[in-house]
N, C-alpha and C positions, 0 to 999 in steps of 0.2 A: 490453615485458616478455615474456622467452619463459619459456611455462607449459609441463613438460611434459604429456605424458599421464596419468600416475600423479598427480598433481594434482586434474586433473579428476576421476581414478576415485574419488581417495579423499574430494575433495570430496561427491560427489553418493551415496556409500554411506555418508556420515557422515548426509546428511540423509534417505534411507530409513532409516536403521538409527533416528533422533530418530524421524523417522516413524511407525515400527513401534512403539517404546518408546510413544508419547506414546497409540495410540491403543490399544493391545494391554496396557497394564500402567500408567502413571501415570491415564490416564485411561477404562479397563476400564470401571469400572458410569458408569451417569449421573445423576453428580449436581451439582447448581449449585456452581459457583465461590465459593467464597471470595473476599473482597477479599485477604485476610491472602495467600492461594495463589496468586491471580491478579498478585499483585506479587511475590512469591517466584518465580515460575515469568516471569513477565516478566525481573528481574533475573539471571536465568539463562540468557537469550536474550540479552541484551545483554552480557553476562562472553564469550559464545561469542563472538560479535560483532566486539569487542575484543578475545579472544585469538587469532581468527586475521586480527586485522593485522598482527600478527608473522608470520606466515607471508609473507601480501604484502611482508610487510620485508623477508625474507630471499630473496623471490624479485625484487621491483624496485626496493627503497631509501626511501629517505625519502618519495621524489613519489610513488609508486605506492602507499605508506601512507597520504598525505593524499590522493590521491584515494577511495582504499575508504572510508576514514572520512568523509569530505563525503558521497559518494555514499550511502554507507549512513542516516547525520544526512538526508539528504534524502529519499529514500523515508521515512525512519521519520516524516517531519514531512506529507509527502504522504498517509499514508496515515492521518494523522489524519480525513480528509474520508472515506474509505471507513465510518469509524466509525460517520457521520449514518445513513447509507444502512443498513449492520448495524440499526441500533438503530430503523427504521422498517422494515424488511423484516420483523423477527422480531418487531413488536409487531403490523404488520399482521394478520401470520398467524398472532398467538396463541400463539407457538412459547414452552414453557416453558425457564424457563435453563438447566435441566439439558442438553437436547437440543442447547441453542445451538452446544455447540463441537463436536460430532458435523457438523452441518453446515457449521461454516466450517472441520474439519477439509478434509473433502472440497472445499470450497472452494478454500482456499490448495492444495491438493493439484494440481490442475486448474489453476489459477494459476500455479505455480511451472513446468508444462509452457509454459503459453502465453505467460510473460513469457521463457522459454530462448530460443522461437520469436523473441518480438517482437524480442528483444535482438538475435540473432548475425543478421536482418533486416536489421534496421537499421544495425545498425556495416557490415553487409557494403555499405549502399546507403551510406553518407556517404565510406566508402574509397574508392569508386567515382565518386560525386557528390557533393563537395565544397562546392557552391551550396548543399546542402541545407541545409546548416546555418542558411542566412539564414531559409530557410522553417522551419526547424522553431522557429526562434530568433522570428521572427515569431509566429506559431504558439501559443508561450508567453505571449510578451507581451499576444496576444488575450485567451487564458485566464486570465491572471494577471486584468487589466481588468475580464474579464467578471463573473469571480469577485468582486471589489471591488465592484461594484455591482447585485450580484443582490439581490433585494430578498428579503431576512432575514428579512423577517414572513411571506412568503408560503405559507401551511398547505401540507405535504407530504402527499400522500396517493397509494396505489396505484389508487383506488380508480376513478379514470379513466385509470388511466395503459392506456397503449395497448398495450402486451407483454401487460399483466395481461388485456386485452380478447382481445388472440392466442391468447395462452394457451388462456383458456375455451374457446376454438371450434377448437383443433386438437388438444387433449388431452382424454383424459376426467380429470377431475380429481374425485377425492373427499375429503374433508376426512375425518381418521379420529385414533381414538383416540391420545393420546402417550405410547405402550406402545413403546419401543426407535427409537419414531423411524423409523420404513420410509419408504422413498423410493418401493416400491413394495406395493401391496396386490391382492388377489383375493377380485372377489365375484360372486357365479354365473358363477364361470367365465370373465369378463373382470376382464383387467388395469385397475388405474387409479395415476394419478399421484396423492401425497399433497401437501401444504402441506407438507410439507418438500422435497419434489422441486422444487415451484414457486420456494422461498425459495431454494435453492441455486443455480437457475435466475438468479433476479436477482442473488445476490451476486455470480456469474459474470460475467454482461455488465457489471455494475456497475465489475466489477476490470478490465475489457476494455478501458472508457471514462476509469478512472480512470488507463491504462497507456499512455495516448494523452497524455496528461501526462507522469507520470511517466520513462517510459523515455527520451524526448527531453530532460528534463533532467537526466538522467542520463548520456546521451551527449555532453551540454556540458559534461558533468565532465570524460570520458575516454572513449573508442572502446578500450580494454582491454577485451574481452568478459568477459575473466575478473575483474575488478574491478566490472565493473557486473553480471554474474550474479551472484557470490557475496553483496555487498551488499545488490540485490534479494531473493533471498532469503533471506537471514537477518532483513531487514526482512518477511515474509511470515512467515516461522518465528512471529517475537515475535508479530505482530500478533492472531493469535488469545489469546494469554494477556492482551493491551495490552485487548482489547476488553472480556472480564469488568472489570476495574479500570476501564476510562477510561470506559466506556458510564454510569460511576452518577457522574462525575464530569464528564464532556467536557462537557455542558450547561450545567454553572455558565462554561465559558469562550466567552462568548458572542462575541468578538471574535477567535475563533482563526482563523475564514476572511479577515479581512482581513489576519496573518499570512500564512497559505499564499498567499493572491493575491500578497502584496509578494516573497514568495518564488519563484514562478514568475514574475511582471515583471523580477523581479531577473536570474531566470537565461537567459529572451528575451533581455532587453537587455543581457548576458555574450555571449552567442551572436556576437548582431550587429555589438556591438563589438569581439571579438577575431578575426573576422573580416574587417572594412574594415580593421582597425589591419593585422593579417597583409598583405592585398592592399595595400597604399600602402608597404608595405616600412617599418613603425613597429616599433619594440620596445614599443611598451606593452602591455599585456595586463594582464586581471581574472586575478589566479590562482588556484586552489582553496583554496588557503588563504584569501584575504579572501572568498570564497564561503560558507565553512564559519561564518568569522565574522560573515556579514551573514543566513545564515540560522537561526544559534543569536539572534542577537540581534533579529531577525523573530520567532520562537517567542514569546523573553523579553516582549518589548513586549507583544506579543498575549496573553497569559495574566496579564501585571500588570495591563493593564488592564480585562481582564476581573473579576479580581480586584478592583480599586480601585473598578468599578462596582459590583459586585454588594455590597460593604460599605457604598458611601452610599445605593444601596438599599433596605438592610436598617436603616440607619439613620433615613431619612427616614419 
């Protein structure tokens, strides 16, 4: 698909201009989300979403629309897992919900830089190295596994975690009033980091480690840089309005990581397969299209039965 330039310009001043709007004037004072707003303002991410597949329509056709759409369904299903980690960061540290989206604004902000990075990386290394694909494809399939059998009781806590131990001992950190939310404070005269600087800290490597996923299956959609950037983020766009909403709801679906793991297996073992079928000189191939419908239908199972559990019980 050839993207011109004015594409990209106009892409990436639509999403400063959201940018600007979102932090400058829809979300000016700081106050907690709404459920009612936080699905209004999600649903509004996702119409964006969907109306510029039509664009992709009219710049690569039918295929280059099912790939945006898959890739985009995929990150938005991937990044259900960053949600856990949101919703342990900002209990750890106390942080009220007003303040919440002030920090994963700047979050996702920093994110949307480092996932440009990771992206046009990587497509430029699989152009070039072709084998990768079986590693990254492997890769996946590790992760998908590992994820399937992480033990789901295991109490999450910061509280040994080892960043959090860095942390203490390279920064001066002070824990301070949640008055505007400052990342930075001054007292006698020395700077210090606050609990939100800290919290943003992890959500950042969090999205770093979470992209070491994601973006590899997303390149087993399609090596279109411009397909897999746009998707990305507009899946980062939503996810800050998806987190007010889904943060009071994600926990009742207790069985969604075993979705996301069948999801990344699924798309490892895409990788590997349509790759030996390519070298043996086969026509078979997994195409995005049955991708899209194996990972809507991964979500579906994993949230029905979440569903189905938590009602017998509540019955029992």
């Amino acid at each position: 698909m050839t993207v011109t330039p004015i594409y990209w310009i106009g892409f990436f001043v639509f999403v400063v201009a959201m940018l600007v709007l979102d932090l400058k004037v829809f979300n000016k004072a700081n106050t907690a989300p709404t459920m009612k707003h936080s699905l209004i303002t999600s649903g509004v991410w996702i119409v964006l979403a969907l109306l510029f597949a039509f664009i992709i329509f009219h710049l690569g056709g039918k295929d280059a629309t099912v790939d945006y759409i898959t890739t985009y369904t995929l990150e938005m299903s991937l990044s259900l897992d960053n949600l856990f980690v949101f919703i342990l960061v900002f209990g750890f540290f106390n942080i009220a919900a007003k303040y919440q989206h002030r920090v994963l604004f700047w979050g996702v902000f920093t994110a949307i830089i480092m996932r440009v990075l990771f992206i046009l990386g990587g497509s430029a290394l699989l152009s070039h190295f072709q084998w990768l694909m079986y590693v990254l494809g492997a890769f996946l399939l590790y992760a998908g596994i590992k994820m399937f059998f992480n033990n789901q009781e295991q109490q999450e806590s910061l509280d040994d975690n080892k960043l959090m131990r860095f942390l203490n001992k390279v920064l001066p950190i002070k824990i301070t009033e949640q008055d505007g939310a400052p990342f930075f404070v001054k007292s006698n005269g020395k700077t210090f980091v606050t609990q939100f600087m800290v919290a943003l800290i992890f959500i950042e490597i969090s999205d770093i480690i979470f992209a070491f996923d994601s973006i590899p299956a997303s390149l087993a959609v399609t090596t279109d840089t411009f397909v897999v950037i746009t998707s990305n983020i507009f899946a980062l766009m939503g996810l800050r309005s998806f987190y007010a909403a889904l943060s009071l709801i994600l926990p009742m679906f207790k069985y969604i990581k075993y979705g996301l793991a069948a999801i990344l297996s699924f798309i490892g073992l895409k990788m590997i397969v349509n790759e030996i079928s390519k070298a043996m000189g086969s026509s078979f191939e997994i195409s995005n299209a049955a991708s899209l419908v194996v990972i809507v239908l991964c979500l579906a199972v994993a949230i029905g039965a979440s569903l189905i559990s938590n009602r017998r019980e509540k019955q029992a």
